[in-house]
Short mmCIF file of the C-alpha atoms (twelve columns), coordinates in Angstrom:
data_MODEL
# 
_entry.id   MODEL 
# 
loop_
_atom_site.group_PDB 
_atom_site.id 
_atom_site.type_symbol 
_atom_site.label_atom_id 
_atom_site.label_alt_id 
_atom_site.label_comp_id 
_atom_site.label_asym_id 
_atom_site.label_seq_id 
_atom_site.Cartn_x 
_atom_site.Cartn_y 
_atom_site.Cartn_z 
_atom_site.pdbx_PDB_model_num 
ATOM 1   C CA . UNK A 1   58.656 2.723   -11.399 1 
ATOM 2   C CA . UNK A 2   55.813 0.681   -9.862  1 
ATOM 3   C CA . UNK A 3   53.254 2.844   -7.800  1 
ATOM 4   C CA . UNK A 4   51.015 0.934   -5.034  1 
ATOM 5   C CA . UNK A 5   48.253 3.253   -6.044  1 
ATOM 6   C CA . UNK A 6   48.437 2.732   -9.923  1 
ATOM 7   C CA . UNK A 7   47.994 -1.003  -10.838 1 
ATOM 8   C CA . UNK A 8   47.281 -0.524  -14.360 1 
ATOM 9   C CA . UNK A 9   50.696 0.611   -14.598 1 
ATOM 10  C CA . UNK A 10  52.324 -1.694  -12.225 1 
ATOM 11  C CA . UNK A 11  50.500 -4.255  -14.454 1 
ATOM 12  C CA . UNK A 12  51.875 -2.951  -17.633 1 
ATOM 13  C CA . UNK A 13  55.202 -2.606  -15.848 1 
ATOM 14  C CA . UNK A 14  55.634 -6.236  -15.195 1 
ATOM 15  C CA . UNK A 15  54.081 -7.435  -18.592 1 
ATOM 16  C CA . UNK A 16  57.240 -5.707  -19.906 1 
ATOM 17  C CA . UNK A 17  59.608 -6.544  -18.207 1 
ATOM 18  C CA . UNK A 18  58.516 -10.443 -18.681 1 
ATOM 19  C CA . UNK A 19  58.600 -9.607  -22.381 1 
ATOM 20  C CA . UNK A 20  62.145 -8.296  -21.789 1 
ATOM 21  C CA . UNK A 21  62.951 -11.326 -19.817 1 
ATOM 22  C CA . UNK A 22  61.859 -13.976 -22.336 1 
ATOM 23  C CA . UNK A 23  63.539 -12.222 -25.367 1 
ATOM 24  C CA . UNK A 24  66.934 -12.071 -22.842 1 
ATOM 25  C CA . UNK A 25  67.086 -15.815 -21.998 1 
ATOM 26  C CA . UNK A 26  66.076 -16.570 -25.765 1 
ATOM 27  C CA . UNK A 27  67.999 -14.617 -28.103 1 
ATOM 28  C CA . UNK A 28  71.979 -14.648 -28.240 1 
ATOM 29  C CA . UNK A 29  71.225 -10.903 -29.476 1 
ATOM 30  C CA . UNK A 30  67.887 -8.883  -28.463 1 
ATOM 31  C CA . UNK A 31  66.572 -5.629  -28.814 1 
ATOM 32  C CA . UNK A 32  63.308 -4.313  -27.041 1 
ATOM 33  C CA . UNK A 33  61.347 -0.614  -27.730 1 
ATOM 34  C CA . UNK A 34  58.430 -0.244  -25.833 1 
ATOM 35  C CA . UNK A 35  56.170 2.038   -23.764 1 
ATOM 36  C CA . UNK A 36  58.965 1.705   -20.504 1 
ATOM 37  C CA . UNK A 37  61.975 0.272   -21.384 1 
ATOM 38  C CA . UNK A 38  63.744 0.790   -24.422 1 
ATOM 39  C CA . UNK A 39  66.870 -1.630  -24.662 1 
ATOM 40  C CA . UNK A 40  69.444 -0.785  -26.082 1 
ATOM 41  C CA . UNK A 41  68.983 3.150   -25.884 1 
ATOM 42  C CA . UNK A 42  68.728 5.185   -29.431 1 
ATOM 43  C CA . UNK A 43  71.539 6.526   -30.183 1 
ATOM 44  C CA . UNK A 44  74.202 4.141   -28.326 1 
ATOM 45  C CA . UNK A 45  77.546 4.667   -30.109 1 
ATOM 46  C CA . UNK A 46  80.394 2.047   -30.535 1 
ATOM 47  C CA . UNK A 47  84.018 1.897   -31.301 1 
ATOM 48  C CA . UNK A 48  86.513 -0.431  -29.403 1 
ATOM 49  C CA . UNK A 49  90.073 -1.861  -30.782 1 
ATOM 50  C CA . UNK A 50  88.915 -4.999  -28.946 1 
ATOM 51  C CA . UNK A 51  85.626 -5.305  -29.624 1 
ATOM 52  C CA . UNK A 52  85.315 -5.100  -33.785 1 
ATOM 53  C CA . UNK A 53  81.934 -3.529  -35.358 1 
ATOM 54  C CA . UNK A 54  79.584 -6.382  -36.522 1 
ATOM 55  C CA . UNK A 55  76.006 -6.635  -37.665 1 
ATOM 56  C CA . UNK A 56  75.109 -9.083  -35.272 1 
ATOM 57  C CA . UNK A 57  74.658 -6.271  -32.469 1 
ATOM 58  C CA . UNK A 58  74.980 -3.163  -34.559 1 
ATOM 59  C CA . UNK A 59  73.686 -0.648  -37.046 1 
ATOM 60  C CA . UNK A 60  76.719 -0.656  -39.188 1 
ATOM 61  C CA . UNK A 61  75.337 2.723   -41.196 1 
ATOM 62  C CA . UNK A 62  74.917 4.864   -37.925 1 
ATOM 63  C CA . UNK A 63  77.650 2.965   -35.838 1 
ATOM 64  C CA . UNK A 64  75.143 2.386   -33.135 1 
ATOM 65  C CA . UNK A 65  74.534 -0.704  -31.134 1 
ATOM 66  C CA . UNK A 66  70.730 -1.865  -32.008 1 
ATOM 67  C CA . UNK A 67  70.773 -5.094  -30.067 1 
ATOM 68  C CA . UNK A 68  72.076 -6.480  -26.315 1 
ATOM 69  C CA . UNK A 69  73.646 -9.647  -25.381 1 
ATOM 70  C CA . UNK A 70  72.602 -11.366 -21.356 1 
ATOM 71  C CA . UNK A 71  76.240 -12.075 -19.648 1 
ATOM 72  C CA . UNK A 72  76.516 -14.505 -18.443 1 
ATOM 73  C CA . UNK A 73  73.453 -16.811 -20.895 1 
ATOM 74  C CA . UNK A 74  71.335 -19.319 -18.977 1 
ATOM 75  C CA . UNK A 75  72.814 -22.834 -19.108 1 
ATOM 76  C CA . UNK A 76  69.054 -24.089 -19.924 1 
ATOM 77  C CA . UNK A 77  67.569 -22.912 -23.345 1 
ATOM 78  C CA . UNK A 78  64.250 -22.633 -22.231 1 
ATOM 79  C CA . UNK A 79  63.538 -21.800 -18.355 1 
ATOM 80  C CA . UNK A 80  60.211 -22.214 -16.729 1 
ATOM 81  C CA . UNK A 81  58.992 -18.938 -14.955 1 
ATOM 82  C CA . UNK A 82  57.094 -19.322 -11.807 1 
ATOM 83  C CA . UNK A 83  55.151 -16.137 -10.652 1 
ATOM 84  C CA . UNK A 84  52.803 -15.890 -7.298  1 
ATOM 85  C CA . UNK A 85  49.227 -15.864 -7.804  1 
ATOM 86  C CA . UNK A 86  46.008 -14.478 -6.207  1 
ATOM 87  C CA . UNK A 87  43.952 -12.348 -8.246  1 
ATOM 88  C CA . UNK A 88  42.167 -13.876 -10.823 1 
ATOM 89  C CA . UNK A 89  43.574 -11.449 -13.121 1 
ATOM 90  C CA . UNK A 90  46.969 -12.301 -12.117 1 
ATOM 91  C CA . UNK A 91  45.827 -16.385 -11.953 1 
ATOM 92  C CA . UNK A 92  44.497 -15.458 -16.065 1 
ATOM 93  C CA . UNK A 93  47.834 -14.240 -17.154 1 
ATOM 94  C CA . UNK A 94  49.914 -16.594 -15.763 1 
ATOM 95  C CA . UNK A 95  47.947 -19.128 -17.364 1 
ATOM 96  C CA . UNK A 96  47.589 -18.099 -21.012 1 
ATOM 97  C CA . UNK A 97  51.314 -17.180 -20.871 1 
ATOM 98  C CA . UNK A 98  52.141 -19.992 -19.474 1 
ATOM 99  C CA . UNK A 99  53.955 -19.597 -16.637 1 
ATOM 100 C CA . UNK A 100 53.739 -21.293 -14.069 1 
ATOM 101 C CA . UNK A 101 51.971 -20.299 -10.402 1 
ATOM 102 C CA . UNK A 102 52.250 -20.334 -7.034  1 
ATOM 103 C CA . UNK A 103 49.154 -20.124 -4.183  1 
ATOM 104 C CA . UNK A 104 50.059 -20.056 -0.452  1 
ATOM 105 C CA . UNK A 105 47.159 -18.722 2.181   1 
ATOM 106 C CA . UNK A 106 43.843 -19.797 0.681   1 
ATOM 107 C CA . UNK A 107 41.932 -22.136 1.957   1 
ATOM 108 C CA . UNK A 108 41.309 -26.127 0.206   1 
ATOM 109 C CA . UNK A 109 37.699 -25.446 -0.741  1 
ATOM 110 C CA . UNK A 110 38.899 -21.408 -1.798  1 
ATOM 111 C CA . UNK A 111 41.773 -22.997 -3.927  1 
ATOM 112 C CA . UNK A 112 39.636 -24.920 -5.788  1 
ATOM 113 C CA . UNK A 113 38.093 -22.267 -8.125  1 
ATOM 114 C CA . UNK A 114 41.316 -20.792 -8.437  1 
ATOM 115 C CA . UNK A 115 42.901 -24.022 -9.594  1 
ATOM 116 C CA . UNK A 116 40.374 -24.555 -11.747 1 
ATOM 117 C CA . UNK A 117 40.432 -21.072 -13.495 1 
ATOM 118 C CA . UNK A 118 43.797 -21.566 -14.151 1 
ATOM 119 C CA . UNK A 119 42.952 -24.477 -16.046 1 
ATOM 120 C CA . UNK A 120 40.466 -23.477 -18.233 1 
ATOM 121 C CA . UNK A 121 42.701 -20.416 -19.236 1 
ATOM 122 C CA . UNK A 122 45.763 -22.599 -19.781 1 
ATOM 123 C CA . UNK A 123 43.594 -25.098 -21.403 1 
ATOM 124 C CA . UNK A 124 42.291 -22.367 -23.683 1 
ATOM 125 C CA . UNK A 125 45.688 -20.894 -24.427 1 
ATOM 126 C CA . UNK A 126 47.446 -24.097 -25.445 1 
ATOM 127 C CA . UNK A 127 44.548 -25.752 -27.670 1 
ATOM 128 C CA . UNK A 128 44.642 -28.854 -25.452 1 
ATOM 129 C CA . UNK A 129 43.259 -29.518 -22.115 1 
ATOM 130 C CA . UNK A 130 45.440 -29.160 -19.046 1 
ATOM 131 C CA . UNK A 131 44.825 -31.234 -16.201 1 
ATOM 132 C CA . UNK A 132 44.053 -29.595 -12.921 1 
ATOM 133 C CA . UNK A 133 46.780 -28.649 -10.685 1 
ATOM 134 C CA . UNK A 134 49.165 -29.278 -13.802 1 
ATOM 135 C CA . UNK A 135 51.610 -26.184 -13.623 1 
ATOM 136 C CA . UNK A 136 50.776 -24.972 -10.216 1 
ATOM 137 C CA . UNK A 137 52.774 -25.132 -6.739  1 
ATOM 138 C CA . UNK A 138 51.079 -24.929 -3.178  1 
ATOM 139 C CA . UNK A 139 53.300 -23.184 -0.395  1 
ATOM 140 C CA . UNK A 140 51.941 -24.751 3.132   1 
ATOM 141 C CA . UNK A 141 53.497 -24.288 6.518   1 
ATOM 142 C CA . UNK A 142 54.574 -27.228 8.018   1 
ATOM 143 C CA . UNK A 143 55.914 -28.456 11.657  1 
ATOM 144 C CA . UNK A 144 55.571 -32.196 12.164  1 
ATOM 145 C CA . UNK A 145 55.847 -33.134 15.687  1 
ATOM 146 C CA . UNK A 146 54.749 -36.162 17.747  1 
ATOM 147 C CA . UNK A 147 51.711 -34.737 19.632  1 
ATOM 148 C CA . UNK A 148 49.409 -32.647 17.836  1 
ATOM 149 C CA . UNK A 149 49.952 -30.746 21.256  1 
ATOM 150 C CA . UNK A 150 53.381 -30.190 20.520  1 
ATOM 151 C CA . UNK A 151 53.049 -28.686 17.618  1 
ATOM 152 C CA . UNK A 152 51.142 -26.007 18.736  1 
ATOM 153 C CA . UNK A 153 53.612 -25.649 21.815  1 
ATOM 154 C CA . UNK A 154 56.707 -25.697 19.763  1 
ATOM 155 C CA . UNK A 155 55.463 -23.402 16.376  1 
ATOM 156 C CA . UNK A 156 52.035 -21.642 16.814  1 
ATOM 157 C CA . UNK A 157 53.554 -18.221 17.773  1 
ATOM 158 C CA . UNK A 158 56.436 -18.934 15.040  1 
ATOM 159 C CA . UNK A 159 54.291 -19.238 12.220  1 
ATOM 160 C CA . UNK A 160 51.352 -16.726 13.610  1 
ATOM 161 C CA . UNK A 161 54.113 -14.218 13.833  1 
ATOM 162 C CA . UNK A 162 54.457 -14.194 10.087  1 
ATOM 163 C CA . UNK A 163 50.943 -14.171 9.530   1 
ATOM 164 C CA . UNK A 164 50.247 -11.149 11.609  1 
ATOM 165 C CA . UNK A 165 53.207 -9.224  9.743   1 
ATOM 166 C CA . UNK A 166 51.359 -10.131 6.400   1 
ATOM 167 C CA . UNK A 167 47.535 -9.991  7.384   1 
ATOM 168 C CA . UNK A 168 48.106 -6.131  9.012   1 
ATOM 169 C CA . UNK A 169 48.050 -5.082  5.623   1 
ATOM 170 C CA . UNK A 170 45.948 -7.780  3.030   1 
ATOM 171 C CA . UNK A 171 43.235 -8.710  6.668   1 
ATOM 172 C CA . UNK A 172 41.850 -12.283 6.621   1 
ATOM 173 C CA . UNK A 173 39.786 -11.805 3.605   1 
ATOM 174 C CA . UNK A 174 42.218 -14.525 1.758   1 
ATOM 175 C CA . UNK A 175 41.985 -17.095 4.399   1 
ATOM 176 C CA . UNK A 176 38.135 -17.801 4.036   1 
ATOM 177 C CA . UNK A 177 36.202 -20.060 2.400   1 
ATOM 178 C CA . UNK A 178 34.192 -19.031 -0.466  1 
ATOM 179 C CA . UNK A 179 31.491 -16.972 1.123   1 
ATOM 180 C CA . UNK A 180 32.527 -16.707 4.317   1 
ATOM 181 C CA . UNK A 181 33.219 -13.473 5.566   1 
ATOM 182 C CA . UNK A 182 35.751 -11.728 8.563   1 
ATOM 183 C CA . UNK A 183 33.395 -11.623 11.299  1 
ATOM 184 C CA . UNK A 184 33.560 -8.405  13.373  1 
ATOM 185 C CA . UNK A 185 36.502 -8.721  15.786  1 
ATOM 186 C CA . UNK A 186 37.980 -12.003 14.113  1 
ATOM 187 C CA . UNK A 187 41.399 -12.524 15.657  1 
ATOM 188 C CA . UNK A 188 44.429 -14.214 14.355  1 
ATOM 189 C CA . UNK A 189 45.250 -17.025 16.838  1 
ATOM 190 C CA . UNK A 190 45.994 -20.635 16.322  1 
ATOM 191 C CA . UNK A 191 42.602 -22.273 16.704  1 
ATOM 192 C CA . UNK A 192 41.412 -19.955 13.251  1 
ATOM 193 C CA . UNK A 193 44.232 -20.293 11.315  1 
ATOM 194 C CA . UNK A 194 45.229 -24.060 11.946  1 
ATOM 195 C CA . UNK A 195 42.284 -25.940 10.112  1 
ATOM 196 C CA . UNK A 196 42.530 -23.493 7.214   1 
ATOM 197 C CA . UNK A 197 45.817 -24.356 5.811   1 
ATOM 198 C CA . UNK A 198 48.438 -25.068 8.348   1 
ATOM 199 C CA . UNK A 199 50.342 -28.525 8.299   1 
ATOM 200 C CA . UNK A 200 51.058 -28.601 11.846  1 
ATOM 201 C CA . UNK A 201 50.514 -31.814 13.850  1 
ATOM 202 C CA . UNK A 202 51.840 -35.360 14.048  1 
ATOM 203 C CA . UNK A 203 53.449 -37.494 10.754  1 
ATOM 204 C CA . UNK A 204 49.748 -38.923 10.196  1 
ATOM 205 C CA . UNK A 205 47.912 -35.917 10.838  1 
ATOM 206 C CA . UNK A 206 49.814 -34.043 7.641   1 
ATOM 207 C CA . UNK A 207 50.136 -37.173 5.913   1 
ATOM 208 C CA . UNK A 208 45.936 -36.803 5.784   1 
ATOM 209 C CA . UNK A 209 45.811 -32.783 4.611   1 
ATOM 210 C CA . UNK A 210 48.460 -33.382 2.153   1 
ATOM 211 C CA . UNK A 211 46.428 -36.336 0.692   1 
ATOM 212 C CA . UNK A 212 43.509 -33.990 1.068   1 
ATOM 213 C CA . UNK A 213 45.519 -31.383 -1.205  1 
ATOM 214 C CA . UNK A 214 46.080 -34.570 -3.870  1 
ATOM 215 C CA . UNK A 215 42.537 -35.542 -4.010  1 
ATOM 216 C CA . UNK A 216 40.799 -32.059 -3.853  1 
ATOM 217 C CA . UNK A 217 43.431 -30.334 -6.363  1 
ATOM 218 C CA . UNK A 218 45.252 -32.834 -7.780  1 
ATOM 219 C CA . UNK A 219 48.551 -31.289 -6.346  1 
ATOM 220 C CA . UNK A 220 51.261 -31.870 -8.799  1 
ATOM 221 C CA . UNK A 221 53.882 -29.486 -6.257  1 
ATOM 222 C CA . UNK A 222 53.879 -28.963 -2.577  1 
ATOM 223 C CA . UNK A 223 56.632 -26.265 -1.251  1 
ATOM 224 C CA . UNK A 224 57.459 -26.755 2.378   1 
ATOM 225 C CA . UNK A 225 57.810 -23.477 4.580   1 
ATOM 226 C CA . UNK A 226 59.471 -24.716 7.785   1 
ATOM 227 C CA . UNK A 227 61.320 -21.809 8.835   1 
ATOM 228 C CA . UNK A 228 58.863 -20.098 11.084  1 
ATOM 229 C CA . UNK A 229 59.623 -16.543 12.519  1 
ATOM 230 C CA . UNK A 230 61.579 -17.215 15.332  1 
ATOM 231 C CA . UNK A 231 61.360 -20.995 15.554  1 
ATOM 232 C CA . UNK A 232 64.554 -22.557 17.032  1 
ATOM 233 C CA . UNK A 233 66.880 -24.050 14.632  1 
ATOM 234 C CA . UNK A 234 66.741 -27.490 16.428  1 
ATOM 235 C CA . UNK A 235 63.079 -27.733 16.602  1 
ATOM 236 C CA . UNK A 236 63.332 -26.914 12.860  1 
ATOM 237 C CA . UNK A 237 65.552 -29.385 12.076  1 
ATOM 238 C CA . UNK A 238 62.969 -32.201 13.934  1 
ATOM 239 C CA . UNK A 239 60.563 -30.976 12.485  1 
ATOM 240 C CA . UNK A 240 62.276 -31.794 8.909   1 
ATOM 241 C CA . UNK A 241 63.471 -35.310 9.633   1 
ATOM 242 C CA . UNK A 242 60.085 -35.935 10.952  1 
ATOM 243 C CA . UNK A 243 58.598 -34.772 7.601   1 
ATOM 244 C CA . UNK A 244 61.172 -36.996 5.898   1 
ATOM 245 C CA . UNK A 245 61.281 -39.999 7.544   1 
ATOM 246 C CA . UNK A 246 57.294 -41.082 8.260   1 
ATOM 247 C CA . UNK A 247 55.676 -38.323 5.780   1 
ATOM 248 C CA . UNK A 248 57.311 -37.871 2.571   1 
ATOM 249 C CA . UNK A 249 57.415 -41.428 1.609   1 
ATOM 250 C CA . UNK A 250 53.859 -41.584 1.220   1 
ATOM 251 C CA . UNK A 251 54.065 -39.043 -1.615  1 
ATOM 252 C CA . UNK A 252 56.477 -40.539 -3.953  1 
ATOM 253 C CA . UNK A 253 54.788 -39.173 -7.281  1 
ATOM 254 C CA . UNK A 254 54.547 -35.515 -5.399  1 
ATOM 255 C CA . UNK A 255 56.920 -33.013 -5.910  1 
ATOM 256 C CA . UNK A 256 57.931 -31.869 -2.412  1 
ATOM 257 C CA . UNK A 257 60.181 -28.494 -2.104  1 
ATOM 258 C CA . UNK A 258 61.839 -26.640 1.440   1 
ATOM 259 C CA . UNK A 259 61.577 -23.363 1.849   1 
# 
């Protein structure tokens, strides 16, 4: 069971269980022993009329079952596995296992050392060199309206609502440029938060930061979060067909995702 205080263990815990995962979606038949999980469990017995003894999932000797079967399988025979990432321990694991990550506060200029460390590792890992931003995904919030007024009138305490649910427990610390520090009695409002990573404004105005993202990072994958804490469904909804009609196609080559 993960423990907030232990992450060692919570580390180890999820290492597993991704080991699990893999050998699940791989294998028709797979067994795993290790330090947590132990699949199938010593000692499992078997006897059905319906369900003959074979060796393909049994230890025909003891009668036990010594391998599992996923029900139902994955349609695809290889799935790619997407994990959030912060921590440059977490960004190093991702990348020499090659899954692929996610970022969603930091800043552009913060990003960029974490973008890059996650291509050196990958880079490392494969034996060939990985382009930046190959095999990462950016989550920005988004409201595209037609004044950059509006936006702020429509969304600010939407989206600032979600922030201040996160940032009362991780602070501001991952909202900063490299360092830059919280300065004493920094508040979360609109005017510090917008420049930093919010794609709020008018078509043009988030047409320019999500070129900014393409030139800075090389952003292969953008993921949309438009449904802001208690943002009307309507304004929502404008908000989207704005995005689609006089933003997205200036991005055909990026890969643009709603959340």
């Amino acid at each position: 069971m993960a423990d907030p205080a232990n992450q060692e263990q919570n580390r180890a815990l999820f290492e597993e269980t991704l080991e699990i995962l893999r050998k699940a979606w791989s294998n028709r038949f797979f067994s795993h022993q290790g330090d947590i999980y132990q699949f199938p469990p010593k000692g499992l017995k078997w006897s059905h009329p319906m369900s003959p003894s074979t060796p393909e999932f049994m230890d025909m000797e003891k009668g036990e079952i010594d391998k599992i079967s996923l029900m139902p399988r994955p349609y695809q025979q290889s799935l790619p596995l997407w994990q959030v990432i912060d921590s440059p321990r977490s960004i190093e694991m991702a990348a020499e296992n090659n899954i692929q990550g996610m970022f969603w506060m930091p800043t552009v200029k913060e990003l960029k050392g974490r973008f890059e460390l996650y291509r050196e590792r990958a880079s490392k890992s494969r034996g060939y060199e990985v382009p930046l931003g190959q095999g990462i995904a950016l989550v920005r919030d988004v409201y595209v309206a037609e004044t950059m007024e509006q936006a702020r009138q429509d969304a600010a305490e939407a989206v600032l609502n979600n922030y201040r649910w996160i940032c009362h427990w991780r602070g501001l610390g991952n909202l900063m440029d490299p360092g830059e520090t919280v300065k004493e009695g920094q508040e979360l409002n609109y005017e510090f938060l917008h420049p930093r990573n919010l794609l709020f404004g008018t078509p043009d105005y988030v047409a320019e930061k999500i070129q900014e993202l393409k030139e800075e990072l090389n952003l292969e994958t953008l993921l949309l979060w438009v449904n802001h804490n208690g943002l009307p469904h309507e304004k929502m909804m404008k908000s989207l067909k704005l995005f689609t009609e006089e933003v997205m196609p200036k991005f055909t080559e990026t890969k643009l995702g709603v959340m």
